[in-house]
N, C-alpha and C positions, 0 to 999 in steps of 0.2 A: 223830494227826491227826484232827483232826472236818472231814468232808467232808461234802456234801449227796450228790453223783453217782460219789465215787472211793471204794471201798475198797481200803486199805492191809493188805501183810500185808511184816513185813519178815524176812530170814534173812543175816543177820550184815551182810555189807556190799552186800545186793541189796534194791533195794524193789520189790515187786508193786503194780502198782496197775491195779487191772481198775475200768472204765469202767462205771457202772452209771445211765443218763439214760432210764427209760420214758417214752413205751412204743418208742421205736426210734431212740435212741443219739442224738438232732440237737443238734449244737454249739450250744446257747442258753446263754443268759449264767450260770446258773448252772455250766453245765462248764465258760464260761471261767471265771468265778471260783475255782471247785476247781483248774482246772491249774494257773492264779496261785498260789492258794497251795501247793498242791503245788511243785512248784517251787521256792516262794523256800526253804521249811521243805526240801526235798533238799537244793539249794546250801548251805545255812547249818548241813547237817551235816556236818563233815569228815569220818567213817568211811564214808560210805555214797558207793558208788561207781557201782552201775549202777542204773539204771531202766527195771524191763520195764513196758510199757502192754498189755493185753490186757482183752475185756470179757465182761462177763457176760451179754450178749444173743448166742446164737450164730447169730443172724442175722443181725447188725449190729454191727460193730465202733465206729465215728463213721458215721452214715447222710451227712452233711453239715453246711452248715449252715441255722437255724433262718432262712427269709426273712422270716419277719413280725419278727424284734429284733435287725435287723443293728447297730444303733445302740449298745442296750443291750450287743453282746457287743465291737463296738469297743471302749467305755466300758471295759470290764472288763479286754480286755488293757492298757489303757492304765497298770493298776495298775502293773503290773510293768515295762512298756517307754518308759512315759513316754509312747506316743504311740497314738490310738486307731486300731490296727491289728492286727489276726489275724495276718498275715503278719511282721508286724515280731517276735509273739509268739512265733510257728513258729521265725522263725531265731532266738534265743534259746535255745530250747532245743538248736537244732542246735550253737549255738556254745556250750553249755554245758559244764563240765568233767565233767558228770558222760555215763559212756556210756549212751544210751538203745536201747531194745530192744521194736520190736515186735511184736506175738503177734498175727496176725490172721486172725480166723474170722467170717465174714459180710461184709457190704458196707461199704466203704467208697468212698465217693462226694466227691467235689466238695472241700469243706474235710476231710473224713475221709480222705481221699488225700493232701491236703495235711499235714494232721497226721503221719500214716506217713511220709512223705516228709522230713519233720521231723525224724524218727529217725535215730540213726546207723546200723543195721539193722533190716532188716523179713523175718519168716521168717510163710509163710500155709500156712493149713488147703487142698489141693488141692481136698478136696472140697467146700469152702464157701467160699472167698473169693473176694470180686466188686470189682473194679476201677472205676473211673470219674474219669472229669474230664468235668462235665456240665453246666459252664456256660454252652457255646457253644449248648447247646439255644434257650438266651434271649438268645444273643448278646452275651455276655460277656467277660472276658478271666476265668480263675482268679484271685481276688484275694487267695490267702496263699502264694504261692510255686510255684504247680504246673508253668508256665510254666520257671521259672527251675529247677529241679530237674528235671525230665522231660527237657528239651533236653539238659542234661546227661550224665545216666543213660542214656538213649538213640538221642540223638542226631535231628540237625534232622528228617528223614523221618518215625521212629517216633512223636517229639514234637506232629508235627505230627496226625499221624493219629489220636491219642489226643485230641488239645486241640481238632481241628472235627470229631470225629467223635461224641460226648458218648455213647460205645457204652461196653458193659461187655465188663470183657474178666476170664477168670477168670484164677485162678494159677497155670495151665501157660503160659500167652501169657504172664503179666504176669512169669514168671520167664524166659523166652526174651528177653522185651525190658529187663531192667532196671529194671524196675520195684518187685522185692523182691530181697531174694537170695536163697530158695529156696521152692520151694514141696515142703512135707511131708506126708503121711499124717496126718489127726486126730490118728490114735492115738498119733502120735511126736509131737507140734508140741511140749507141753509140757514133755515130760523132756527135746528136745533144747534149747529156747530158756533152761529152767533149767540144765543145765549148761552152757550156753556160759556166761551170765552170773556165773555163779561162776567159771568157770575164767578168765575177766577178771577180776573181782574180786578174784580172788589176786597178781594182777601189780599192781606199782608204780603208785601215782594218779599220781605225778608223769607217768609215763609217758604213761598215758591225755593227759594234758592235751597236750604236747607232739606225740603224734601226731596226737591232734584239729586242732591246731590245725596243724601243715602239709599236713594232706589239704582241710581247709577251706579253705585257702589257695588250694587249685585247684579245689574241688568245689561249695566255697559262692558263692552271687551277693552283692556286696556288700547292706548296707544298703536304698541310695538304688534298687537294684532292685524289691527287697520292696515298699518306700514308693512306687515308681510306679506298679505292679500294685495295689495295695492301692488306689491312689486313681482308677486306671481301672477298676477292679471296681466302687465306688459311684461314678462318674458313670455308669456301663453301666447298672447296676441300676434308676436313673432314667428313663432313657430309654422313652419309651413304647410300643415294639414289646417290650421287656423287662418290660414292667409288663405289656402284653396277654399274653403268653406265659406270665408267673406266674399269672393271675389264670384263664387257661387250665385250664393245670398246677393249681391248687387245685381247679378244678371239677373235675375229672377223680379226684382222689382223691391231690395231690401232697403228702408229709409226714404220709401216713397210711399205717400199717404194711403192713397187704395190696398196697395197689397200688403201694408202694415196693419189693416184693420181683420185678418184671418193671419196672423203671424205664424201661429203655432204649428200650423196646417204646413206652409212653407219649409218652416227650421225642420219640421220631422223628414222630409223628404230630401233632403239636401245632397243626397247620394245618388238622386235618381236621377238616370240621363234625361226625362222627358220633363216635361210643364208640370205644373203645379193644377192645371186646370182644366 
């Protein structure tokens, strides 16, 4: 695979693909176009069973997403889902036959939470990984599923606290709440999430598909959910207490790597006339 942002490494029936988008991982349209194809070139290999996502910035896994080419990255999932939507792309892969696995060390925020969520499991770095649903900062709804996954996994309370609260929360909380399913020691994350995914791999595709698809049954939100969220997310994004708050948020140092690594501290203040510092 010729990728611009993912490198591939494959070991019999598992593919690695670490997330590689400087300088701090933002879902712009070139990563949706790599996931695209990534993606269709997995699907349209029958031997290859699991897919781990993990990246090569160990401060940032997906930071979120890119707000100046929300358009361009709609545009790009559209390749694959027919419809210009991140969220429609997300469940996709979730409904995919192939099992997905993620490796997360650094932040993931906003659509990079959504992504993860995406996954059929999420195992994180205790001492690095950072949590977030941070669109309510600007008065948003999550526009690729986080809404519809979180309630879930969670349940209405936690969901809710997570979704108006646009706080980071690390991977002791974020494993207490259902948010991953485990949070690990650095130094074990990778030789554990490598052989669980082999030890899947060994077992019957057919199987995989079949179980996927009666726990999706109860675990995934249909479609037409995705695609409501998705299209209350860009009229949100419009609105112009959202537009002051972005345009806030960039004076301030928003989608640049330093001042992304205390977010939360940031988004809460966003009303205040002075510094953050």
């Amino acid at each position: 695979m010729n990728l611009e942002t993912i490198k591939v490494r494959r070991e019999e029936a598992v593919l690695f693909a670490e997330l590689s988008a400087p300088p701090m991982n933002l879902l712009g349209p070139e990563l949706v176009r790599d996931l695209v194809s990534l993606i269709q070139q997995a699907e349209s290999d029958a031997a290859l069973q699991v897919l781990v996502f993990k990246s090569a910035d160990p401060d940032y896994f997906i930071s979120h997403v890119d707000l100046t080419r929300i358009k361009e990255q709609r545009e790009a999932a559209a390749k694959l889902v027919g419809e210009a939507s991140i969220g429609l792309l997300f469940r996709h892969l979730s409904a995919s036959r192939l099992v997905t696995i993620a490796q997360i060390e650094g932040r993931v925020r906003g659509a990079g939470s959504e992504f993860v969520l995406a996954c059929d499991m999420r195992f994180a770095a205790r001492q690095s990984a950072i949590f977030s649903q941070l669109e309510q900062a600007f008065g948003v709804i999550p526009g690729a599923g986080g809404a519809q996954h979180l309630a879930r996994l969670m349940g209405r309370a936690r969901a809710l606290e997570v979704l108006l609260s646009a706080e980071d929360y690390d991977a002791e909380l974020a494993e207490r709440y259902g948010w991953i399913n485990r949070a690990l020691p650095a130094d074990r994350l990778d030789d554990f999430v490598r052989t669980l995914a082999h030890r899947i791999a060994r077992f019957p595709a057919a199987g995989h598909v079949t179980v996927k698809d009666r726990v999706n049954a109860i675990g995934l939100a249909p479609a037409e959910d995705f695609r409501r969220d998705s299209d209350l997310f860009v009229a949100g994004m419009a609105h112009p207490e959202a537009q002051a708050r972005i345009r806030t948020a960039m004076n301030r140092g928003f989608q640049t790597r330093n001042a992304e690594m205390d977010l939360a501290r940031m988004l809460g203040n966003l009303t205040d006339n002075g510094s953050n510092t």
